[in-house]
C-alpha positions in Angstrom: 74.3 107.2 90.4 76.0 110.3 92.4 78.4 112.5 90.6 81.4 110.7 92.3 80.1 107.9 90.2 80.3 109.3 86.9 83.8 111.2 87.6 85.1 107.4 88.3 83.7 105.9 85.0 85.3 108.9 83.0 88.8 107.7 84.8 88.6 104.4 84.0 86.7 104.7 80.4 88.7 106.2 78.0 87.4 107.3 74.6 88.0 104.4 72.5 88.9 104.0 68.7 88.5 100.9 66.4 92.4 99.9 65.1 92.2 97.0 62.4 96.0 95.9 63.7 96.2 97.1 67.4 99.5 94.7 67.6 102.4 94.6 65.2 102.2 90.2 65.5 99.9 88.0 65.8 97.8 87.1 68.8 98.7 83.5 68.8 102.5 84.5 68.4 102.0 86.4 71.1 100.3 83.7 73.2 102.7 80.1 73.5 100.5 79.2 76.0 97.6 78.5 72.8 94.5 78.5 75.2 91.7 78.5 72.7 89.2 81.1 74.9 92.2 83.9 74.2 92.0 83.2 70.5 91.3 86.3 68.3 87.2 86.7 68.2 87.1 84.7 71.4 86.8 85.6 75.0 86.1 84.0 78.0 82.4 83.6 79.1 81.0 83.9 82.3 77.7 82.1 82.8 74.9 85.2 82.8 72.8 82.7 86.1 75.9 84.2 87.7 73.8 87.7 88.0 70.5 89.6 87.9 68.9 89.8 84.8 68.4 92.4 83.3 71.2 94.9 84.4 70.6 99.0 84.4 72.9 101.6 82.9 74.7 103.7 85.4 75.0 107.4 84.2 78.1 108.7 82.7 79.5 111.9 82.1 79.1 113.0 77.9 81.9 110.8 75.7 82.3 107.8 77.5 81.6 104.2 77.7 78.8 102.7 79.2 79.0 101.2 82.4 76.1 98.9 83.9 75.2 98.0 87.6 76.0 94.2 88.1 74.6 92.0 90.8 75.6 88.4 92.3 72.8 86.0 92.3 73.4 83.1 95.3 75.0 81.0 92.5 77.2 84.0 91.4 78.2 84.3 95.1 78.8 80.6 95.5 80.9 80.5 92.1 83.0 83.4 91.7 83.5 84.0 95.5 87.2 83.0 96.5 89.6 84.0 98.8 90.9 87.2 97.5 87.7 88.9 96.9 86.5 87.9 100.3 85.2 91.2 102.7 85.6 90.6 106.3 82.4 88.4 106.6 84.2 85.7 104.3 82.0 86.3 101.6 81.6 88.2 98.2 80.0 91.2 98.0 77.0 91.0 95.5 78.0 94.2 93.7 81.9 93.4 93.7 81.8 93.4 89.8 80.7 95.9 87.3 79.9 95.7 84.0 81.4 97.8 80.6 80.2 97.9 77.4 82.1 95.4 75.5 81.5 97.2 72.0 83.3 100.1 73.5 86.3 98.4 75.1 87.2 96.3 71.3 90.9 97.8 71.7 91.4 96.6 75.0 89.7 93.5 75.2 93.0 90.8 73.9 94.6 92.5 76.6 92.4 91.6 79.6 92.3 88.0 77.8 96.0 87.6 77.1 96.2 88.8 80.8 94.3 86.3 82.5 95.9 83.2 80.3 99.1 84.4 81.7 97.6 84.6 85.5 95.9 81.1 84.9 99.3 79.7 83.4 101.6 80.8 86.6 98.9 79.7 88.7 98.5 75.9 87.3 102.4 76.2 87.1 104.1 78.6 89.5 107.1 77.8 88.8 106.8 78.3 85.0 109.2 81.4 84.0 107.5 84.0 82.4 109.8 86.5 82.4 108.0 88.5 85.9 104.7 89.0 83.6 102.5 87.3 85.8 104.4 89.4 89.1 103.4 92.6 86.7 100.6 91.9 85.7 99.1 91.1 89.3 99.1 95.2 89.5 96.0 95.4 87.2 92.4 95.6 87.7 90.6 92.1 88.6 88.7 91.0 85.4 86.5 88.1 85.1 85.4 87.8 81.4 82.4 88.4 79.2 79.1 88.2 80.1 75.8 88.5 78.0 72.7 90.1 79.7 70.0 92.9 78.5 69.0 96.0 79.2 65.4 96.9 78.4 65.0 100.0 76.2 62.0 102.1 75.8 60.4 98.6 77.1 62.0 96.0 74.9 65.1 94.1 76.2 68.4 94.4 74.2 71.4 92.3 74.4 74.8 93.9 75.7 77.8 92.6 75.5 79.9 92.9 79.1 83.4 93.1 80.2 83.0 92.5 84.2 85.6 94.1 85.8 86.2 94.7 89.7 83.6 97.9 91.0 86.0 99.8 92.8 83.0 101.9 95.1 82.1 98.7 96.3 81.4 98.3 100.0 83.6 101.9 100.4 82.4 104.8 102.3 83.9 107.7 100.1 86.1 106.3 97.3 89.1 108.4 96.4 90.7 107.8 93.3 93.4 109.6 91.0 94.1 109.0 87.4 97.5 109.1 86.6 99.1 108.9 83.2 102.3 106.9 83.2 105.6 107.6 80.7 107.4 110.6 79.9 106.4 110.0 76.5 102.7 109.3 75.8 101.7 109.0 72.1 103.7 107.2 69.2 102.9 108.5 65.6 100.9 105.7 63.5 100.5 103.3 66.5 97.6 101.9 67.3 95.8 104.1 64.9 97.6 107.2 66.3 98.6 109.8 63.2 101.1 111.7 62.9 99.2 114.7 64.0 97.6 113.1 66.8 100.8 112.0 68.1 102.6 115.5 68.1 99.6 117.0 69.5 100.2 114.7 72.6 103.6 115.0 72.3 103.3 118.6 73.6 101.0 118.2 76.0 103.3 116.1 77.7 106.2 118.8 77.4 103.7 120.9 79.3 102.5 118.8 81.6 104.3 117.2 84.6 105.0 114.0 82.0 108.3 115.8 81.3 109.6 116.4 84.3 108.6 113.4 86.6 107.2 110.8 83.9 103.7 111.4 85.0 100.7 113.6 85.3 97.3 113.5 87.1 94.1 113.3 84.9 91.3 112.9 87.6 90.6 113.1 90.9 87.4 111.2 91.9 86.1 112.5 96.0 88.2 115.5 95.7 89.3 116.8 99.2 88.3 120.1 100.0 91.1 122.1 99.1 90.7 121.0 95.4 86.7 121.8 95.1 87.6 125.0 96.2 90.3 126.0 93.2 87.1 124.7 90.8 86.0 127.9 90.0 89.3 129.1 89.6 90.7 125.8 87.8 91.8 126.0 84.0 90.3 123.0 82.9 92.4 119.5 83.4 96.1 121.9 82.8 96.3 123.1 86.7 95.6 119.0 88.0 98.3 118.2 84.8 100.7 120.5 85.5 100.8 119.2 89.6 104.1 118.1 90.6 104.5 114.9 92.7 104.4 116.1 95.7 101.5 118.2 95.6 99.0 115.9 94.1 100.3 113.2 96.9 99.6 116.0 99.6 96.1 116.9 98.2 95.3 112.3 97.9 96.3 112.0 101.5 94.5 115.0 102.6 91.4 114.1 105.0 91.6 117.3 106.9 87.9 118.1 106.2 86.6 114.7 106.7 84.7 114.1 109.9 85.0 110.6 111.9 82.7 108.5 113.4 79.5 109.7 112.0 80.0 113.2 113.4 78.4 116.2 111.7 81.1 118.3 111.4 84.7 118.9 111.4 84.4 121.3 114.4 82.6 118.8 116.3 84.7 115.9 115.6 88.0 118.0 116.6 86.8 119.2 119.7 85.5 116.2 121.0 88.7 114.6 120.4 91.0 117.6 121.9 88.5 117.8 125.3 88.9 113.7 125.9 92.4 113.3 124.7 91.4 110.6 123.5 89.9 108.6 120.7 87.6 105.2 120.2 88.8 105.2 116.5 91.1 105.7 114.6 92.2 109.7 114.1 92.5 111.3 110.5 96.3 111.1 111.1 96.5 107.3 111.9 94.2 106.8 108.7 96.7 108.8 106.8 99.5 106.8 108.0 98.3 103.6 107.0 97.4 104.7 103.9 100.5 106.5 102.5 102.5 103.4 103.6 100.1 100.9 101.8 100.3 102.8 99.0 104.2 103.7 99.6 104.6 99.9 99.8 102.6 98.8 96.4 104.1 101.1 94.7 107.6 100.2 95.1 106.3 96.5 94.6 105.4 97.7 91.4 108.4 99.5 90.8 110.7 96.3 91.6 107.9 94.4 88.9 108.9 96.5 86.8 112.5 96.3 86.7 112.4 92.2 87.1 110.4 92.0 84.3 112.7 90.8 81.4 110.7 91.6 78.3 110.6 95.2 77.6 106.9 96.4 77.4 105.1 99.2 75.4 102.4 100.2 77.6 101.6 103.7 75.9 99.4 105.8 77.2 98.2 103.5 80.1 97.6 104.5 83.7 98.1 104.2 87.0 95.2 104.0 89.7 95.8 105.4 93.2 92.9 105.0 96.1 91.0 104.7 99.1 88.3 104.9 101.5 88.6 108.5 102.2 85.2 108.2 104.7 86.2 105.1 106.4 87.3 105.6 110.3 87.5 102.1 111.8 86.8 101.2 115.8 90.1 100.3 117.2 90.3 96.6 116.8 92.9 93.9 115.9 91.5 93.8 112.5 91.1 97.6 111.6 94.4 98.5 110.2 93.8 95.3 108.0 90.7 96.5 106.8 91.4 100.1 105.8 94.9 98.4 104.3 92.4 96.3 102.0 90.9 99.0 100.3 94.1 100.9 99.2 94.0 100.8 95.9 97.1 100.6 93.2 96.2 99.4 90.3 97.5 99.7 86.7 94.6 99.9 83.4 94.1 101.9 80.2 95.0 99.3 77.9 93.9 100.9 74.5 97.3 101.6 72.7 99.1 98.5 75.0 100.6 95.3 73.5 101.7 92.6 76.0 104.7 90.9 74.8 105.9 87.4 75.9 109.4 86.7 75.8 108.7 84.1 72.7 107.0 87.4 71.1 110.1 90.1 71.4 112.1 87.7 70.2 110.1 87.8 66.7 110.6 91.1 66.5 113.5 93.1 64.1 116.0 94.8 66.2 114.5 97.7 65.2 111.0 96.7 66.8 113.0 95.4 70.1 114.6 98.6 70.4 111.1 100.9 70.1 110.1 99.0 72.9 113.0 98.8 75.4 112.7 102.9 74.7 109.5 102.9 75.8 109.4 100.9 78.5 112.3 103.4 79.9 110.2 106.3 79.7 107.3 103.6 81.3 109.3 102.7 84.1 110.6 106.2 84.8 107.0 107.6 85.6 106.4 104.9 87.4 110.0 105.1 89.5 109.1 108.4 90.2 105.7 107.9 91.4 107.0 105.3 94.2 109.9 107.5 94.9 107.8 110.8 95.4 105.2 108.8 97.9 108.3 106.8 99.6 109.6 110.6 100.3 106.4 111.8 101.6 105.6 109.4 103.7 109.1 109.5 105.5 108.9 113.4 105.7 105.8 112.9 107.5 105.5 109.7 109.5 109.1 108.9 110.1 109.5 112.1 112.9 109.8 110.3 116.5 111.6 113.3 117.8 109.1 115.8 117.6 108.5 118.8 115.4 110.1 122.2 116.3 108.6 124.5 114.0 106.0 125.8 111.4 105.4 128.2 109.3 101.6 129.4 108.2 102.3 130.7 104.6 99.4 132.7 102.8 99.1 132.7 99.5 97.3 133.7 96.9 96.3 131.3 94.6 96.7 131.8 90.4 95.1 128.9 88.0 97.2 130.2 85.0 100.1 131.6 86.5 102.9 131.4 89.7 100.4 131.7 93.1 101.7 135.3 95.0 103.1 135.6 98.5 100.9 137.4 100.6 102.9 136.8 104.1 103.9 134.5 106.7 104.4 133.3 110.4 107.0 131.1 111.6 106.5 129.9 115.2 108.6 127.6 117.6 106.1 124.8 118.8 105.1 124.7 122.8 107.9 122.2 124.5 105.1 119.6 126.3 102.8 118.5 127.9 100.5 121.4 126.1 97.8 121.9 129.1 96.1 124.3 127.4 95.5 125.8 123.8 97.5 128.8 122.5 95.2 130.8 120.8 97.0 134.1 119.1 96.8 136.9 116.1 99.9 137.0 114.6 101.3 139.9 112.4 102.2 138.5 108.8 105.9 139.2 107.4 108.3 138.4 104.4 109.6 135.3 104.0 112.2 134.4 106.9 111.3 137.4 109.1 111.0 136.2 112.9 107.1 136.6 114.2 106.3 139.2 116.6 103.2 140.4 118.7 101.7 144.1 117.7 98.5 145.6 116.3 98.8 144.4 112.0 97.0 148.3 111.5 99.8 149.8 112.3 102.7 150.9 110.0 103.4 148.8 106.8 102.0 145.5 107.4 101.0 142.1 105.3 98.1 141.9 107.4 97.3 138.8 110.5 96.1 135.7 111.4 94.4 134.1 114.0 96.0 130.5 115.2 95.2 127.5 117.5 97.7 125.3 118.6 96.9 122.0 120.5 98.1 118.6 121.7 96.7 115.4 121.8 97.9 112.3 123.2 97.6 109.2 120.9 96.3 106.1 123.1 99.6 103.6 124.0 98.4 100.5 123.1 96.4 101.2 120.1 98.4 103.6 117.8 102.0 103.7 116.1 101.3 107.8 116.7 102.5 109.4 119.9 100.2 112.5 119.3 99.8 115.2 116.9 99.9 119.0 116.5 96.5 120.8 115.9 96.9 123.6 113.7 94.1 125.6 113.5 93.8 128.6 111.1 91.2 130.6 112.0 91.4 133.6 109.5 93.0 136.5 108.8 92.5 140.3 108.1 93.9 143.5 106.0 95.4 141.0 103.7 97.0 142.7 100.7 95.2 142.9 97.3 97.3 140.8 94.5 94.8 140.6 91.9 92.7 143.9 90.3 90.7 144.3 93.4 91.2 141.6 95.8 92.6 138.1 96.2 92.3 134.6 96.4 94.1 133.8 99.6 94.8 129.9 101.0 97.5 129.2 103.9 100.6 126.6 103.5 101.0 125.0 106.9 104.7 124.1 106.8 106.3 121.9 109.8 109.6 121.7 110.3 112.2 119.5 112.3 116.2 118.9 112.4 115.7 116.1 109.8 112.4 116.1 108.5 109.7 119.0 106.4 106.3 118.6 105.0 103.2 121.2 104.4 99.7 120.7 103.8 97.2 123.4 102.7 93.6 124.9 103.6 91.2 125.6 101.2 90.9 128.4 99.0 88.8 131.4 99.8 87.6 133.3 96.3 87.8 137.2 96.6 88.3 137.9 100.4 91.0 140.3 102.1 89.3 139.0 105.5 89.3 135.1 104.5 87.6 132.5 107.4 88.8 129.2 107.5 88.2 127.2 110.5 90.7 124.6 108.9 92.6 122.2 111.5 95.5 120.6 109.7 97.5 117.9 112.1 101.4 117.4 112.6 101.8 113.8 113.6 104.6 113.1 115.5 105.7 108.6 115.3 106.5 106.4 118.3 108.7 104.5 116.4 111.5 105.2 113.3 110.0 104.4 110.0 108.5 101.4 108.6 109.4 102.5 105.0 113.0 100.3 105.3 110.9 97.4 105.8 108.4 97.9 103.0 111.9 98.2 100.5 113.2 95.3 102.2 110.2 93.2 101.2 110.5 94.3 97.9 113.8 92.6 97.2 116.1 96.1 98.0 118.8 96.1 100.2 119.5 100.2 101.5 120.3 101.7 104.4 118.7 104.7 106.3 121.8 106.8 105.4 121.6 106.0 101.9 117.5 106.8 101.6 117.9 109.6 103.6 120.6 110.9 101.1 118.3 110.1 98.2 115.6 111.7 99.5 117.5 115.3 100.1 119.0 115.0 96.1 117.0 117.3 93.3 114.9 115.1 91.1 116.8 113.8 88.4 119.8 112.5 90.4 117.2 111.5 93.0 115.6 109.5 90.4 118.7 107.9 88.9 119.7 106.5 92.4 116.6 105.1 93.4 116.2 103.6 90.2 119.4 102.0 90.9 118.2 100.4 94.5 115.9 98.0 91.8 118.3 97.2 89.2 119.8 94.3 90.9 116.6 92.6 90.9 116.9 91.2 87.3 120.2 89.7 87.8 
């Protein structure tokens, strides 16, 4: 299996340790429903005619558990197919499941069980109240059971034990996927085998990270975009993806600026096929985008008003949140396309190793002091997560929820610092052509300090921050197949005589910022290691909407009730009093 492959596996594998009490009660107190397969030493089994026997290991990255290739035999297919694991044939894929060694997934194994009794339960009885668990617990990965099969080693075959869960590359051109840690506080001294050490260890790490600030951080990013390979040499370790704030690990997940569509061989190609036609058979980077950020924008506030429905408080520590895609995925333009690319946004919450799942006949066996722990934590749990739906509800809007037009950008360069602040290096702000664009502007611009107007001259003379070279083009979305009325092309070509802001050269990347009466977002090229004369060729776009935002709609769904003025007022608010208020647009929910 590719490298993609083993980066996913070390995101949804953690290394795992054997706890002789993983839960502070029982399993049956924890379980009223008293369904003998979720027993402790029992799991569900899944009959092993249901796939090929015998299975191959897929290759992992050093310190993690095994995974292994599963595939459907016709009885498989004919058994576990239903409805909501249906492609767009009506059928099951063959390799929809994959398989994890069970002997490496002990601490998270009542979980997945006590999970699916709950699903079963609300399922046979909707109506049964359960407190929101089963609404909750819809957010996690799709898990089947235990199967037996073997794996032949050094030519003998040798029993494994295997959780199947759902095999997120299946049927998906480019999987992207980020890992991210959920609650301001991640570790809890002698929990779930946790010491004391251990625990404070984590406990600043999370001070340090983007846990303390915004409730969460980013541990992985599986089919990195571009602009992120390109920091790799530069990158400390896991600290710089940690240490990303909201809003710029969202910008780099919906960046698909140096994808190309349809099969074509490169960026350049695809871009200037689509500028000379004006216009498109499939859909356009943008359009993906789009659907996308509000699929995801619209899970996640799903799972935000879960959360806060949810009656029994929860101590989830140290779990995760999934976010993904098809990142290589640009459909034809049919009736069915936006559904398809919908259908493989993924939002999923996992990483049950130091998780108990309480029922509401469990918390109320616990001391005072127990039930207070875990309302604590599930604060800090919800928080991340609050902020996670709030940071991709405000980027969507900034981006997708302009119908007026954008009036502005600014090309910042940068130079970029893995350890330390990045350093301006200079900037451009330009009005935008008034339309229709016939033609593309193609100009060298002189780089100046921030908030300096642009101007035309030769960049050799005098003091200067040095230039760069810009395209700007239009194109028209089709009428009747796009929400989009167009989009901006930004190209950056490159730029010269930059100034040196390391020992002896720099590390330059542009911010492309655009800018309108109501609405700002940026995106950003790659990095170019040790250049004063950097080449891009980057072309970021600015989409501009036909219609207002659907992001009301997706709340409204939800259960909230807000207006425009009040989520535009939100949205302008620093983080913590941001937070705090859209917080409070879910707390009705559990009345």
């Amino acid at each position: 299996m590719h490298t993609e492959d083993s980066k996913l596996i070390s995101i949804l594998s953690k290394p795992v340790r054997m706890v002789t009490k993983p839960f502070t009660t029982s399993f049956d107190a924890l379980n009223p429903f008293k369904a003998d397969k979720a027993k402790p030493g029992k799991v569900t089994r899944v009959n092993k005619e249901y796939f090929d026997n015998p299975v191959k290991r897929i290759g992992v990255s050093g310190g993690t558990a095994p995974f292994f290739t599963l595939k459907l035999t016709k009885e498989g297919k004919e058994k576990l197919g239903t409805e909501d694991r249906y492609n767009h044939n009506n059928t099951i894929s063959e390799t929809y499941f994959i398989g994890k060694d069970l002997s490496r997934a002990v601490d998270e194994i009542e979980f997945y069980e006590r999970t699916l009794v709950i699903k079963e339960r609300n399922k046979d009885d909707g109506a049964n109240d359960d407190g929101g668990l089963s609404q909750l617990l819809g957010h996690t990965f799709d898990y089947l059971g235990v199967v037996t099969l073997e794996e032949t080693v050094d030519g003998s075959p040798v029993e494994r034990e295997l959780l199947i869960l759902r095999n997120l590359y299946d049927s998906l051109a480019k999987l992207r996927l980020l890992d991210f840690k959920i609650g301001t506080k991640t570790a809890d001294a002698n929990w779930c085998g946790k010491s004391r050490a251990r625990a404070y260890k984590q406990r600043i790490l999370d001070g340090f990270t983007n846990s303390a600030k915004q409730g969460f951080r980013l541990e992985g990013i599986c089919g990195q975009p571009q602009v992120i390979t390109s920091m790799s040499p530069l990158l400390s370790a896991r600290m710089a993806l940690q240490r990303m704030n909201g809003s710029q690990i969202l910008m780099h997940y919906m960046d698909l600026h140096d994808v190309p569509s349809g099969g074509k061989e490169s960026i350049k190609d695809d871009i200037e096929e689509l500028d000379c036609s004006k216009k498109a058979d499939e859909y356009t980077r943008s359009e993906v985008v789009e659907i996308v950020s509000h699929e995801t924008t619209r899970q996640l506030i799903q799972l935000s008003a879960n959360c806060h429905s949810a009656t029994v408080p929860q101590k989830w520590l140290g779990s995760s949140i999934a976010l993904g895609y098809d990142a290589g995925s640009f459909p034809p333009r049919s009736n069915s396309a936006e559904q398809s690319i919908r259908s493989n946004v993924i939002v999923n919450i996992f990483d049950w190793g130091r998780s108990e799942l309480l029922t509401k006949e469990a918390f109320d066996q616990l001391s005072t002091a127990e039930q207070s722990d875990r309302k604590k934590y599930w604060e800090y749990y919800m928080y991340g997560v609050d902020e996670l739906s709030r940071n991709a509800a405000k980027m969507y809007d900034n981006q997708f929820s302009n119908s007026g037009g954008w009036d502005e950008i600014t090309v910042r360069v940068m130079d970029y610092d893995a350890s330390n602040n990045d350093d301006f290096m200079g900037e451009v702000t330009l009005p935008l052509p008034k339309l229709p664009l016939e033609n593309t502007w193609s100009e060298e611009f002189i780089l100046r300090n921030k908030g300096k107007k642009w101007l035309r001259g030769d960049p050799k003379k005098g003091r200067s921050r040095g230039s760069i070279k810009l395209d700007i083009s239009w194109w028209d979305a089709p009428k009747t197949s796009s929400r989009m009325k167009g989009s901006w092309h930004i190209t950056v070509d490159q730029a010269s005589n930059l100034q040196i802001k390391d020992v002896i050269s720099s590390d330059p990347y542009c911010l492309v910022i655009a800018r309108s009466k109501s609405f700002e977002f940026e995106q950003m090229t790659s990095v170019k290691e040790k250049s004063l004369h950097p080449v891009w060729g980057e072309t970021l776009e600015l989409p501009v909407v036909s219609s207002a935002s659907a992001l009301l709609g997706s709340l409204r769904a939800s259960g909230v009730v807000v207006d425009s003025e009040k989520l535009e007022g939100i949205f302008k608010e620093e983080d913590d009093a941001a937070n705090k208020d859209w917080a409070e647009l879910f707390v009705e929910l559990k009345d």
